[in-house]
VEXBADO-870330 format. One record per residue: residue number from 1; x, y, z of N, C-alpha, C in turn; residue in one letter; chain. Coordinates in nm, 3 decimals. Layout:
N
  num      nxx      nyy      nzz     caxx     cayy     cazz      cxx      cyy      czz  residu  chaine
  NUM        X        Y        Z        X        Y        Z        X        Y        Z       a       A
...
// end
This chain:
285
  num      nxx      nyy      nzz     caxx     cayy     cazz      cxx      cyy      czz  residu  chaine
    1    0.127    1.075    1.406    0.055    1.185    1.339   -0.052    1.126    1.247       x       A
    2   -0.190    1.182    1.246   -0.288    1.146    1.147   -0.250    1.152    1.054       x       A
    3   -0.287    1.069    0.980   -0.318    1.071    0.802   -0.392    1.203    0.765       x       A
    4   -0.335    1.311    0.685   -0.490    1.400    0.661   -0.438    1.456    0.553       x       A
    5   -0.351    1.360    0.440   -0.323    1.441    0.318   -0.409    1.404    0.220       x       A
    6   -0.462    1.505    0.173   -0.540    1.502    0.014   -0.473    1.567   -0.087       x       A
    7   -0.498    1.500   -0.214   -0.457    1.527   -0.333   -0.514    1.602   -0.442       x       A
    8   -0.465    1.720   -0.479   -0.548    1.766   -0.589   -0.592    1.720   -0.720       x       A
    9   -0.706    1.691   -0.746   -0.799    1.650   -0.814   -0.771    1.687   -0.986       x       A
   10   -0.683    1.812   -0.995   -0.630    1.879   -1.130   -0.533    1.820   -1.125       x       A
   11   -0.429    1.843   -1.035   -0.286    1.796   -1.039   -0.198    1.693   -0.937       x       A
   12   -0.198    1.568   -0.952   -0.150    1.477   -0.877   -0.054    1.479   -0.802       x       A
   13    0.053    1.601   -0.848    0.180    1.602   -0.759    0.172    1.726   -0.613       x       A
   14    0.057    1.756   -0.658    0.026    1.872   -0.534   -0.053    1.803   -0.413       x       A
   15   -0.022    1.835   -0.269   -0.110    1.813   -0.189   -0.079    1.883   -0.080       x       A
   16   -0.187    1.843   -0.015   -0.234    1.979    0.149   -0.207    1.834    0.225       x       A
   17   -0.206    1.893    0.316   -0.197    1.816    0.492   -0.215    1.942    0.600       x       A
   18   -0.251    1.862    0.714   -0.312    1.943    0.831   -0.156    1.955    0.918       x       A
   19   -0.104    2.006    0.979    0.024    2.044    1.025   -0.024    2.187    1.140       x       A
   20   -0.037    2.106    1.293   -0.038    2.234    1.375   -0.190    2.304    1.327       x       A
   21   -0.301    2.232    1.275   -0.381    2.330    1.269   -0.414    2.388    1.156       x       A
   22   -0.315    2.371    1.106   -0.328    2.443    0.946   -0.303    2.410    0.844       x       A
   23   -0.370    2.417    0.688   -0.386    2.319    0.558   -0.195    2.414    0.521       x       A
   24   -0.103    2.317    0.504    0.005    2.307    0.459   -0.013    2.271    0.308       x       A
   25    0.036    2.310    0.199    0.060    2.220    0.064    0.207    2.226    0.020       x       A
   26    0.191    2.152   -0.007    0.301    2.094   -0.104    0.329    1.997   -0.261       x       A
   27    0.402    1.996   -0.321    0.419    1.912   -0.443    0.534    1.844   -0.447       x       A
   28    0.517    1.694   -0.482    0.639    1.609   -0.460    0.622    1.555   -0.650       x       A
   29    0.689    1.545   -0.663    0.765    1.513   -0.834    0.943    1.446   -0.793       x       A
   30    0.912    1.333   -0.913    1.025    1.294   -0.920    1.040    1.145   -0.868       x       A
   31    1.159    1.066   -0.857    1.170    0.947   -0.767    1.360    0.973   -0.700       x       A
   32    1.339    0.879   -0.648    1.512    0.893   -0.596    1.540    0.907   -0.468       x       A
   33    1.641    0.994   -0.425    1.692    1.035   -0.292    1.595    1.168   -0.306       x       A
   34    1.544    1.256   -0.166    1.468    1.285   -0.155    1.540    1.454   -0.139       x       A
   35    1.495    1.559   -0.175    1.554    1.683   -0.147    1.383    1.777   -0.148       x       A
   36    1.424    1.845   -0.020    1.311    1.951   -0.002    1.329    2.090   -0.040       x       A
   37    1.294    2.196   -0.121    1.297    2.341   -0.125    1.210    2.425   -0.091       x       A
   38    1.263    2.512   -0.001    1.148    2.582    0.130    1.232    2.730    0.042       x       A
   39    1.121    2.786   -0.037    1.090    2.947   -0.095    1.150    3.029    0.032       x       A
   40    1.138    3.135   -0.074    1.179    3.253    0.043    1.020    3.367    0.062       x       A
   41    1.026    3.438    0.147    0.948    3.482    0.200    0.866    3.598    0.058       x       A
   42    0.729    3.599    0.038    0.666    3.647   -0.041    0.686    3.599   -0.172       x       A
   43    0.716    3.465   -0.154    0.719    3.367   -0.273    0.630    3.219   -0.217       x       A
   44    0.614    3.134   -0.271    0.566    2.974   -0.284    0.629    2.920   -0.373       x       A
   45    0.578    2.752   -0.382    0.657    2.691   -0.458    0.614    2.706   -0.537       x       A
   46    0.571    2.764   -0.608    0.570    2.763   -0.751    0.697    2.875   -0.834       x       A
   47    0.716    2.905   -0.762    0.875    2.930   -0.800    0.995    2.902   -0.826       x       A
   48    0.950    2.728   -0.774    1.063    2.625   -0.790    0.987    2.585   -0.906       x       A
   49    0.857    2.543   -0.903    0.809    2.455   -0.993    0.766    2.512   -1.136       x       A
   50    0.724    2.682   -1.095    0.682    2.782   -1.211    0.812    2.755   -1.361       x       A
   51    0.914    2.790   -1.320    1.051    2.811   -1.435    1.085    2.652   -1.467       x       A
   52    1.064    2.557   -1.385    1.134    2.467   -1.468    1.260    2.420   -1.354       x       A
   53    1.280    2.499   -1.267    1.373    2.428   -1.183    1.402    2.318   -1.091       x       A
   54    1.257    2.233   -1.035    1.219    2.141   -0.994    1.209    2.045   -1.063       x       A
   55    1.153    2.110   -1.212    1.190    1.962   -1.252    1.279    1.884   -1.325       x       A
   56    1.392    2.004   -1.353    1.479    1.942   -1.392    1.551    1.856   -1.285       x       A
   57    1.564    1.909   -1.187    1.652    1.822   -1.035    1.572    1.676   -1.046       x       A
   58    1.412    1.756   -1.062    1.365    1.577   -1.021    1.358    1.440   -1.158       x       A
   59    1.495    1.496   -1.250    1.501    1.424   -1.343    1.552    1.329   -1.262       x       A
   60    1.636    1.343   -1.163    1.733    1.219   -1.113    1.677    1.220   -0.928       x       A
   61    1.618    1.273   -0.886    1.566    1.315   -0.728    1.449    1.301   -0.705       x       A
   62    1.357    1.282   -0.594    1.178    1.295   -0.583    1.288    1.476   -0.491       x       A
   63    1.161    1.526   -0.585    1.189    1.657   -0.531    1.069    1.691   -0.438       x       A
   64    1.054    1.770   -0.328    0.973    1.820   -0.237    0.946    1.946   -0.227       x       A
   65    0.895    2.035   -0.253    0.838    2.183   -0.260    0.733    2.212   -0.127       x       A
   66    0.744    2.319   -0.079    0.657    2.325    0.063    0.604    2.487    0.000       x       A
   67    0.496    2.497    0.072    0.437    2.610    0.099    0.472    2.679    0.224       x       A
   68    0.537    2.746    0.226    0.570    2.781    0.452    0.441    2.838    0.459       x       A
   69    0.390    2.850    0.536    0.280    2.898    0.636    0.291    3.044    0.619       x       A
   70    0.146    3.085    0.567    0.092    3.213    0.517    0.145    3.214    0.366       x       A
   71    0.176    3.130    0.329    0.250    3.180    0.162    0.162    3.077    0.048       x       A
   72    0.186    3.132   -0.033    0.095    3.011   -0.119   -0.058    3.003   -0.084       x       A
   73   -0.052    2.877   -0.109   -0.177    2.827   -0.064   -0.175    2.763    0.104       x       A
   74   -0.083    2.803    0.196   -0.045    2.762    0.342   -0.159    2.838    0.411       x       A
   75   -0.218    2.795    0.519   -0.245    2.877    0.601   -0.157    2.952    0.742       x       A
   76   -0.193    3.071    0.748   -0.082    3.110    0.850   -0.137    3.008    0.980       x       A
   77    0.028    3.036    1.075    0.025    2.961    1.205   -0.019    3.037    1.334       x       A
   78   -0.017    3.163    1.320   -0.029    3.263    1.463    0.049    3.421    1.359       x       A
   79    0.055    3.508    1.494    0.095    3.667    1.440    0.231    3.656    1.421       x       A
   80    0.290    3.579    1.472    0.449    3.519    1.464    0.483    3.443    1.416       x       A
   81    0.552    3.428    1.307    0.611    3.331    1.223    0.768    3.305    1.269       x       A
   82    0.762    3.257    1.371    0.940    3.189    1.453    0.973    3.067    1.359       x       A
   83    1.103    3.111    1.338    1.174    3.005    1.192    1.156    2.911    1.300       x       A
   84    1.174    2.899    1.445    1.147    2.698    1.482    1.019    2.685    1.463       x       A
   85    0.887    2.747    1.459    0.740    2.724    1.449    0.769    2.642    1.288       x       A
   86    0.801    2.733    1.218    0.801    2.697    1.069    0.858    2.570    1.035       x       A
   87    1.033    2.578    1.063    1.085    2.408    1.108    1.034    2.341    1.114       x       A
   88    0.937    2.312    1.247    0.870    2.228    1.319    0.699    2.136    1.193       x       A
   89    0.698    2.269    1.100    0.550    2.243    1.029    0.671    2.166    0.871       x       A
   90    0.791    2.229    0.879    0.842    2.152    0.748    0.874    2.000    0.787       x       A
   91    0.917    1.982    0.917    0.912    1.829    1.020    0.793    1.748    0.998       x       A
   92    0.656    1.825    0.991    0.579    1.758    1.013    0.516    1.689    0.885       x       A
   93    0.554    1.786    0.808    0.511    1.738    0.642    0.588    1.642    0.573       x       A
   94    0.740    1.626    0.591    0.831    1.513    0.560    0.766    1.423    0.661       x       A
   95    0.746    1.436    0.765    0.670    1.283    0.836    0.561    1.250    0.802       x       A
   96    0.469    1.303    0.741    0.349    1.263    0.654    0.377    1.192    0.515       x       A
   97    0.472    1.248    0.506    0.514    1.173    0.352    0.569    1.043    0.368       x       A
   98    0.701    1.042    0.518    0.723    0.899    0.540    0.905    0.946    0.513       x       A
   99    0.945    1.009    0.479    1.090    1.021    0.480    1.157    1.080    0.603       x       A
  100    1.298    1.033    0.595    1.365    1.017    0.736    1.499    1.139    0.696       x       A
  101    1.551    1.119    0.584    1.675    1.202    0.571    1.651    1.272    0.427       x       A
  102    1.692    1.373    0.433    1.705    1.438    0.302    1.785    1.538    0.291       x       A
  103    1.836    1.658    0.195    1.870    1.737    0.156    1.748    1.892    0.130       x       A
  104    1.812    1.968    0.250    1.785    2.113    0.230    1.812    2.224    0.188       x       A
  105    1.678    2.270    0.112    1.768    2.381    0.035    1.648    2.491    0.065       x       A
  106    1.730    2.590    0.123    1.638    2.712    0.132    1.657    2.838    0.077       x       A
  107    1.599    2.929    0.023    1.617    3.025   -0.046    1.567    3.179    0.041       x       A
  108    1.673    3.204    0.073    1.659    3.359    0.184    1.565    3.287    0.293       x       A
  109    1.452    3.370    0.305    1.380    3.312    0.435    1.354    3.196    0.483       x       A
  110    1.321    3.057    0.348    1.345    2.942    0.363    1.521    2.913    0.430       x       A
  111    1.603    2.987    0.400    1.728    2.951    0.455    1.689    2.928    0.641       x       A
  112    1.652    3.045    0.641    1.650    3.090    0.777    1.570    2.964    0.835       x       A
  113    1.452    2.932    0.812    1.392    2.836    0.851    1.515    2.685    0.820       x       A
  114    1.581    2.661    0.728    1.629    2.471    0.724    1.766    2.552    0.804       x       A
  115    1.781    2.656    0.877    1.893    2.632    0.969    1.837    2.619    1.096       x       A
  116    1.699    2.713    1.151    1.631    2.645    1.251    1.565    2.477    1.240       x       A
  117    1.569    2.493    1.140    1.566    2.234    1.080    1.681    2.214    1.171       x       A
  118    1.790    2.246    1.110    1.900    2.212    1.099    1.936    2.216    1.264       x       A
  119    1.912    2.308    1.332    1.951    2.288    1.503    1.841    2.175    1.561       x       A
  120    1.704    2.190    1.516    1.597    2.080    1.613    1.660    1.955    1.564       x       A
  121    1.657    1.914    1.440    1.661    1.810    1.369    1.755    1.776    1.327       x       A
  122    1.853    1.805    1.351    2.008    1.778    1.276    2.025    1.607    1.248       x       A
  123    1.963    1.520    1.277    2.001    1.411    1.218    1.868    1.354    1.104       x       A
  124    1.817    1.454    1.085    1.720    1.421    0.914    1.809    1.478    0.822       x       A
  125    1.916    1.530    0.838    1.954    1.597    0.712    2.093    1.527    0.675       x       A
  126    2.088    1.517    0.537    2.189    1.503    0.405    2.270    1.590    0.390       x       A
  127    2.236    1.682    0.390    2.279    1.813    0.352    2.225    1.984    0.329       x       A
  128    2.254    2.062    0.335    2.212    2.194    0.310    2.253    2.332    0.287       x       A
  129    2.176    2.356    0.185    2.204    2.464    0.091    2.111    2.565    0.122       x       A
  130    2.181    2.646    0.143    2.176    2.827    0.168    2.144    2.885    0.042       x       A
  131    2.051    2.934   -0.021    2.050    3.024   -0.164    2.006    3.112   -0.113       x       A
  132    2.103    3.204   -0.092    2.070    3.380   -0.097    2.056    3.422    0.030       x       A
  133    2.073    3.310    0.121    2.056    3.301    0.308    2.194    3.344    0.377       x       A
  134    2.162    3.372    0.526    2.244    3.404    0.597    2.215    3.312    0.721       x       A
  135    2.378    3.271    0.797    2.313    3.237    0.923    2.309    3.345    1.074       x       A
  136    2.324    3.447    0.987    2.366    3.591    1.060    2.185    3.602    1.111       x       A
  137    2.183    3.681    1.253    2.069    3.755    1.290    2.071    3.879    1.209       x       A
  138    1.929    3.940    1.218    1.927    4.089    1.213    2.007    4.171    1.258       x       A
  139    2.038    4.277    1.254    2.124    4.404    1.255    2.009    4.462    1.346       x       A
  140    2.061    4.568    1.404    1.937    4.648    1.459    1.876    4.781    1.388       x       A
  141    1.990    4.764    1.283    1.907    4.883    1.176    1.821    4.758    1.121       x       A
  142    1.885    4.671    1.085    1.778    4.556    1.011    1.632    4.561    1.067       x       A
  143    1.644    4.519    1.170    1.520    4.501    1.281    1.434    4.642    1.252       x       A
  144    1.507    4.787    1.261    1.444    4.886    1.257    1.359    4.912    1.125       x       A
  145    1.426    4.835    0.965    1.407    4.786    0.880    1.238    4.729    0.858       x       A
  146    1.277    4.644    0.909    1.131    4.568    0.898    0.979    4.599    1.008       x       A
  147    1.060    4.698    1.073    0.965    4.747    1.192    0.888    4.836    1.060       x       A
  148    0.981    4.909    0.995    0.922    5.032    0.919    0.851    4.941    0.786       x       A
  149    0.862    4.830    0.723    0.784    4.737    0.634    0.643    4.715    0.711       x       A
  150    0.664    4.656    0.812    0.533    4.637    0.874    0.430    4.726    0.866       x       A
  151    0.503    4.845    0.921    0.377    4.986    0.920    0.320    4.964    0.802       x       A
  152    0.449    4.994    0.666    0.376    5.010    0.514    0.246    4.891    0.499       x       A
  153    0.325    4.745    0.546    0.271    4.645    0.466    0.089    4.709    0.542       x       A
  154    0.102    4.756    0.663   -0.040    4.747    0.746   -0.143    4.849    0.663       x       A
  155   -0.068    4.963    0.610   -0.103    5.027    0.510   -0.177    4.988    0.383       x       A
  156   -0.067    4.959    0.324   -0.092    4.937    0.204    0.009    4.799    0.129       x       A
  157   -0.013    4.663    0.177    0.042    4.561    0.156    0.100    4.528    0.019       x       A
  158   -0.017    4.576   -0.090    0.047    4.523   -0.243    0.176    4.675   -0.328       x       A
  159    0.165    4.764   -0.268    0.249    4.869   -0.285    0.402    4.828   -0.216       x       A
  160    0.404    4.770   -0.078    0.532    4.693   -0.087    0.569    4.583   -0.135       x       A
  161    0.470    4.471   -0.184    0.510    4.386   -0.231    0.561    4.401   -0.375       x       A
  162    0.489    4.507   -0.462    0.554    4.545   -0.615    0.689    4.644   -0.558       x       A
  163    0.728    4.702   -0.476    0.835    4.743   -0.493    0.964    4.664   -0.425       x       A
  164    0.944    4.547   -0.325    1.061    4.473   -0.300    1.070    4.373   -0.403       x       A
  165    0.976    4.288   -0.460    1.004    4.262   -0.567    1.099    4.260   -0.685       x       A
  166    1.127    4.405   -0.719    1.209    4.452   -0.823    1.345    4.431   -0.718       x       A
  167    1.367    4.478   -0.600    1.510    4.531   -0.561    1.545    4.379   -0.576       x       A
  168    1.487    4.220   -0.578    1.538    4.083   -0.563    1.621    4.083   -0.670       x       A
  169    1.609    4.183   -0.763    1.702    4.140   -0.905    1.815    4.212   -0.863       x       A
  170    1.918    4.199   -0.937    2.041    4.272   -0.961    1.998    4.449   -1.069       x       A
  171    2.039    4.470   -1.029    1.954    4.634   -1.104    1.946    4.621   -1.258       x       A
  172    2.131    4.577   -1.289    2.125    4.601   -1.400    2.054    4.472   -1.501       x       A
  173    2.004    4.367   -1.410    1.922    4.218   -1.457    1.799    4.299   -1.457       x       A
  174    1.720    4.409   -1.439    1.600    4.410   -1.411    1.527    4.430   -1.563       x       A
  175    1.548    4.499   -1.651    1.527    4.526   -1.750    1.533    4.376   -1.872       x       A
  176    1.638    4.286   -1.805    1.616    4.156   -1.879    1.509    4.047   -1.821       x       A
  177    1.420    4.090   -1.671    1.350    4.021   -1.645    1.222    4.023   -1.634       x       A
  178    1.173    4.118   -1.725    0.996    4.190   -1.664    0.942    4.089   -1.667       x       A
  179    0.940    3.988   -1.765    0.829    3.895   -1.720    0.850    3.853   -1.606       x       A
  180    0.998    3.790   -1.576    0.967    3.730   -1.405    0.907    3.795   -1.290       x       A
  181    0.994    3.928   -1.318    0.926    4.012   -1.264    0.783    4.027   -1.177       x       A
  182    0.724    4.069   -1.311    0.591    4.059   -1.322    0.479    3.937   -1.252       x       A
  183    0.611    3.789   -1.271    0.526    3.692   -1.239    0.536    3.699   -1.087       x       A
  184    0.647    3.711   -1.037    0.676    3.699   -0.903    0.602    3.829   -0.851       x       A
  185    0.582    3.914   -0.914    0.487    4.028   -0.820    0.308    3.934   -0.780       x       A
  186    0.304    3.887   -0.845    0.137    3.822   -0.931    0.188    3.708   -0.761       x       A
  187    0.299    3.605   -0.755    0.268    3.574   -0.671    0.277    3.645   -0.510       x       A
  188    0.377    3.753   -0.528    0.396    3.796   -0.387    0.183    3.906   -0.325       x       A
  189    0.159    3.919   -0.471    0.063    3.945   -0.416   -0.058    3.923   -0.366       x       A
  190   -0.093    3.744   -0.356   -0.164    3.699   -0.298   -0.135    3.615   -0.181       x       A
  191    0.001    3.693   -0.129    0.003    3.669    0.029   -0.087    3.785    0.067       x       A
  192   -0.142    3.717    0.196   -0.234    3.821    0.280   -0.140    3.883    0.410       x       A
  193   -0.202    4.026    0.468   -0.156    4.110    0.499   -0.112    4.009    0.658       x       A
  194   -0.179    3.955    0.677   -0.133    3.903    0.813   -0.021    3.827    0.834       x       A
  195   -0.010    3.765    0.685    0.094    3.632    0.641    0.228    3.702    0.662       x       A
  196    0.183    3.804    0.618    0.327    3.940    0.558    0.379    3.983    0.674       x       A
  197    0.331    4.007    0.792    0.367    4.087    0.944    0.409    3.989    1.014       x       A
  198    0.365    3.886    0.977    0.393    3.749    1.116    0.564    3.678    1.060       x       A
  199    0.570    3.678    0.901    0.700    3.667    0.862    0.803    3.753    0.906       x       A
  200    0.751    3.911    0.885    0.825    4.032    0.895    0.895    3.975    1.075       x       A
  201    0.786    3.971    1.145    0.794    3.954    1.312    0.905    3.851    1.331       x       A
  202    0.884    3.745    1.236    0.928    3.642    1.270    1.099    3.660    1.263       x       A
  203    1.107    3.681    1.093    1.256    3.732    1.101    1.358    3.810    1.140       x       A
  204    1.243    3.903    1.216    1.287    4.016    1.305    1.383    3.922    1.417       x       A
  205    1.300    3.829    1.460    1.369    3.777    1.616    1.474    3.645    1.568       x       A
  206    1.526    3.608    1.469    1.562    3.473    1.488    1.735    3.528    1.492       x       A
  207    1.765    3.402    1.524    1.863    3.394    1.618    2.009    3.351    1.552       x       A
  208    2.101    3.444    1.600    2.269    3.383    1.475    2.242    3.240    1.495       x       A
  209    2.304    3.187    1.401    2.313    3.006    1.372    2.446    2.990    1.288       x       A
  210    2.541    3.081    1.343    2.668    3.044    1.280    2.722    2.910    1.285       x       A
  211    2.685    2.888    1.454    2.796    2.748    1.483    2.656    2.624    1.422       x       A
  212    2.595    2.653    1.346    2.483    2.544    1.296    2.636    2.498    1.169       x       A
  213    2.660    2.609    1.119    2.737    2.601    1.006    2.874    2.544    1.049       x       A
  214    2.937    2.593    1.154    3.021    2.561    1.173    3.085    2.415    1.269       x       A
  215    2.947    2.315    1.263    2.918    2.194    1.355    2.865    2.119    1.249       x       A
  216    2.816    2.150    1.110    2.791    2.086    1.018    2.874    1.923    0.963       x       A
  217    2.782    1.815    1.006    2.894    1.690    1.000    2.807    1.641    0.840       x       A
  218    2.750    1.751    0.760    2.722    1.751    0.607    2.743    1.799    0.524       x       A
  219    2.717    1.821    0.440    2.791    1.873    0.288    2.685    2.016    0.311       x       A
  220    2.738    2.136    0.241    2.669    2.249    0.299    2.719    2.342    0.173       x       A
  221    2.620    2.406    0.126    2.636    2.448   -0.018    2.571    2.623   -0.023       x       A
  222    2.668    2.716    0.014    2.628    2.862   -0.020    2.612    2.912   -0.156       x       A
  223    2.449    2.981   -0.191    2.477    3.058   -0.292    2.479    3.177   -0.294       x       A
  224    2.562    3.263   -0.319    2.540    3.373   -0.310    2.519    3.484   -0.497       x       A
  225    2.467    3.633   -0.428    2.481    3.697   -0.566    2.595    3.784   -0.515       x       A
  226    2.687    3.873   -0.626    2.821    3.958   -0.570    2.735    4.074   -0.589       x       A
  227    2.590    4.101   -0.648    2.514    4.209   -0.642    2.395    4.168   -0.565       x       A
  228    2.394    4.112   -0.458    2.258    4.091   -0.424    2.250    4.248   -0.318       x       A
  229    2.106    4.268   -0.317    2.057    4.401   -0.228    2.031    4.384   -0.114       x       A
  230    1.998    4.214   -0.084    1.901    4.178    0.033    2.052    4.162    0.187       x       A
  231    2.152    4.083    0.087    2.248    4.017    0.213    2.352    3.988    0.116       x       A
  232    2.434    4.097    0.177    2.607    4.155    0.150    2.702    3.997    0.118       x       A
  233    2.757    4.009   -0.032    2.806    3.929   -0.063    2.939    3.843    0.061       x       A
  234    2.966    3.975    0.094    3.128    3.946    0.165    3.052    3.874    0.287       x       A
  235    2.944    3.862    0.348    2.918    3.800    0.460    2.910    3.661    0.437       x       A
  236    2.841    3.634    0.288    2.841    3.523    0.241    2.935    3.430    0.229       x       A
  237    3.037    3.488    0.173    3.175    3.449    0.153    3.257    3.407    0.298       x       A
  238    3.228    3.466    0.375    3.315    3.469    0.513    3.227    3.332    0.574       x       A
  239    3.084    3.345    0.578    2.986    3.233    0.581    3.078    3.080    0.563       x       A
  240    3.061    3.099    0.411    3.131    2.978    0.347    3.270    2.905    0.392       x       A
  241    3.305    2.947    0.460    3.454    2.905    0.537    3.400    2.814    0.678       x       A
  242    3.304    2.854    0.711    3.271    2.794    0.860    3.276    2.642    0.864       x       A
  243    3.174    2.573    0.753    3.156    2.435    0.782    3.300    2.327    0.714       x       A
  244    3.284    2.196    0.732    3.432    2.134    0.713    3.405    2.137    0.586       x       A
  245    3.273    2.070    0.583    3.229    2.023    0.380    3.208    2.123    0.357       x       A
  246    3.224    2.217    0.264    3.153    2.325    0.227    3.186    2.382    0.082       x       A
  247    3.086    2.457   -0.009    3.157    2.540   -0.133    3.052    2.661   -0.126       x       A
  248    3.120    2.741   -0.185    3.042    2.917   -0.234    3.011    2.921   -0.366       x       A
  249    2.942    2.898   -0.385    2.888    2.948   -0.567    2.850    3.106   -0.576       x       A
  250    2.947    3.135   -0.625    2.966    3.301   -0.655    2.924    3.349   -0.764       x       A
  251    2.778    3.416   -0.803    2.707    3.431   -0.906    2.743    3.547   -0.942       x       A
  252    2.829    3.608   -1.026    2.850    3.723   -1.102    2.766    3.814   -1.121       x       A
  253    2.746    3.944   -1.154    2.642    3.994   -1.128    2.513    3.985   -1.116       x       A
  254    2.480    3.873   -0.993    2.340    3.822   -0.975    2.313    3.909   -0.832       x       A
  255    2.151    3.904   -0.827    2.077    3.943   -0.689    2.084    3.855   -0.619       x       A
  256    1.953    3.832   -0.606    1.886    3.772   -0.484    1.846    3.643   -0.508       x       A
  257    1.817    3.618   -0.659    1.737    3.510   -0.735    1.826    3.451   -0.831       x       A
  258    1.900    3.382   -0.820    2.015    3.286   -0.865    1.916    3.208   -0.944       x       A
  259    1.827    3.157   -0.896    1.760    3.013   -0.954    1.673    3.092   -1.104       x       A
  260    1.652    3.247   -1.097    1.617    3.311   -1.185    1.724    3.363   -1.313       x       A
  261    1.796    3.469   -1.198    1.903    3.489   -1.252    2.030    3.423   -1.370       x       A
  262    2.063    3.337   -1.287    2.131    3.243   -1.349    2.124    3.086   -1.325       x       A
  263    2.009    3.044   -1.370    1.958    2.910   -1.346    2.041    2.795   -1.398       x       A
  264    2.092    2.786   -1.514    2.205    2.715   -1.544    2.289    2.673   -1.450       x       A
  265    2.343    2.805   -1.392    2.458    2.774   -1.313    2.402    2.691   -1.193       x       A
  266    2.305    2.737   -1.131    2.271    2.718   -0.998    2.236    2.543   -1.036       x       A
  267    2.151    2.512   -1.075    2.096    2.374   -1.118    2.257    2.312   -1.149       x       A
  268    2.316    2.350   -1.235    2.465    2.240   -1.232    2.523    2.205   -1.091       x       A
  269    2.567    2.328   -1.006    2.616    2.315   -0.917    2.517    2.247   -0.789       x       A
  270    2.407    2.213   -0.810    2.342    2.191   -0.663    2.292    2.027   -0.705       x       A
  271    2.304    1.970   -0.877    2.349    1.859   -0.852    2.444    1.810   -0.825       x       A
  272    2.562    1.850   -0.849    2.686    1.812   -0.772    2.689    1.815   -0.629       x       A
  273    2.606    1.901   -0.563    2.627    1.927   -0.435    2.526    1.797   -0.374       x       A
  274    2.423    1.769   -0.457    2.311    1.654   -0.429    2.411    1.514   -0.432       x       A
  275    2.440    1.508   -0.523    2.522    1.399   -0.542    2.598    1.352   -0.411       x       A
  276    2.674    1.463   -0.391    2.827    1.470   -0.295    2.715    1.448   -0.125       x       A
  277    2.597    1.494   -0.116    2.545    1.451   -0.001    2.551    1.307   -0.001       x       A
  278    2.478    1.269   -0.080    2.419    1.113   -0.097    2.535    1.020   -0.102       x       A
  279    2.646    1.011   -0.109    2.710    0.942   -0.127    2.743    0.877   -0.014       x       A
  280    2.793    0.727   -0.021    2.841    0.652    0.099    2.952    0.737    0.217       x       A
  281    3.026    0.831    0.135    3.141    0.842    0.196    3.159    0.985    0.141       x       A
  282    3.137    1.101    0.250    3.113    1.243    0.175    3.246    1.291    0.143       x       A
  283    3.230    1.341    0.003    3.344    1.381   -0.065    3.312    1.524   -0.110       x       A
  284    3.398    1.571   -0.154    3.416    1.707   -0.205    3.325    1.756   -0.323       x       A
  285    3.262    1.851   -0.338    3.147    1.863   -0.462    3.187    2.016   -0.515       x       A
// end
């Protein structure tokens, strides 16, 4: 693969690369064993990097932040965003950088994508963490779901993005979070309308990946909320039983956004879970 990463000129830890066609960015901070976090859909990394949660990990880790394609500053890939298309562009950006194994952590739609990693590529990975993900397909009300988002988003794109927004919190968290709120609307709303339909499309079609979980020869780390809106705690939980290594971090009345929600918790537990990858001889975390 060509060389074609440049560095931003303001900020040293950010950079673009060409991937399939299209300017990818990303920000690497930190030194160490290497861990990637792939956002969830109508977010970027600056959601890892915005609060403070990147860099605390990369006190002891080189941490990796991606833009998926259409989000951020990514350019989209086509009208379809297929979690292996996406995979395939997070493949290509760890091979630009030069790393071979690491630790995945995806957050809802990023889930969906490091479990399509996780079937192409299963021997780059350390380990991987699910925040707020399922390895469940759509439902066909689901599917019917996002058929009816699409129309809106084709409509009127920033009117759904301020109202899914809010449902990511836990209801009764919403009132303690306007600023995040607020911030995460600011970023969901400079995804563009095309970025928004080709995700919608994408997650429409992807495919159960139970036995991804349940063939897992790595350490594999669920987070879930017991109030999330997006994806039913108890699936989570039932989730968490599949792989050999495995734990559930069960966030008390949290949503969707653990790393918001209850950031403390989540950051304790996912160095332990970092740790327990890296080790010579995988042990219990």
């Amino acid at each position: 693969m060509a060389k074609t990463r440049k560095t931003d000129p303001k900020n040293p830890h950010l950079h673009t690369v060409i991937c399939r066609g299209a300017k990818i960015r990303y920000s690497d901070i930190g030194k160490g064993r290497a861990v990637v976090l792939l956002h969830g859909f109508l977010e970027s990394l600056d959601v890892w990097n915005g609060n403070g949660f990147a860099a605390e990990l990369a006190k002891k880790y080189r941490i990796i932040a991606i833009d998926l394609p259409g989000h951020g500053k990514s350019d989209c890939i086509g009208y379809v965003h297929k979690m292996e298309r996406l995979a395939d562009v997070v493949k290509d950006v760890m091979d630009e950088i030069g790393l071979r194994r690491y630790v995945l952590v995806g957050h809802s739609m990023g889930g969906y994508v490091a479990l399509a990693f996780a079937e192409k590529y299963p021997d780059h990975l350390s380990g991987l963490c699910l925040f707020h993900s399922t390895a469940l397909a759509d439902s066909e009300e689901k599917k019917l779901d996002r058929e009816r988002a699409i129309r809106i988003v084709k409509r009127d794109p920033l009117k759904y993005t301020r109202q899914l927004v809010e449902n990511l919190f836990a209801l009764a968290n919403v009132r303690y979070f306007k600023k995040e709120i607020s911030w995460l609307r600011s970023i969901a709303a400079k995804t563009k309308k095309q970025a928004i339909v080709a995700s919608l499309e994408g997650m429409k079609i992807r495919k159960n990946r139970e036995l991804i979980l349940k063939f897992a020869n790595y350490p594999v780390l669920i987070i879930a909320g017991t109030r999330d809106n997006v994806i039913p705690y108890a699936s989570l939980k039932e989730q968490a039983e599949l792989p050999r290594i495995a734990r559930l971090l069960s966030l008390d009345r949290v949503g969707h956004l653990g790393f918001i929600e209850a950031k403390e918790a989540c950051l304790k537990k996912m160095k332990a879970f970092i740790g327990a990858c890296y080790r010579k001889k995988i042990t219990e975390f």
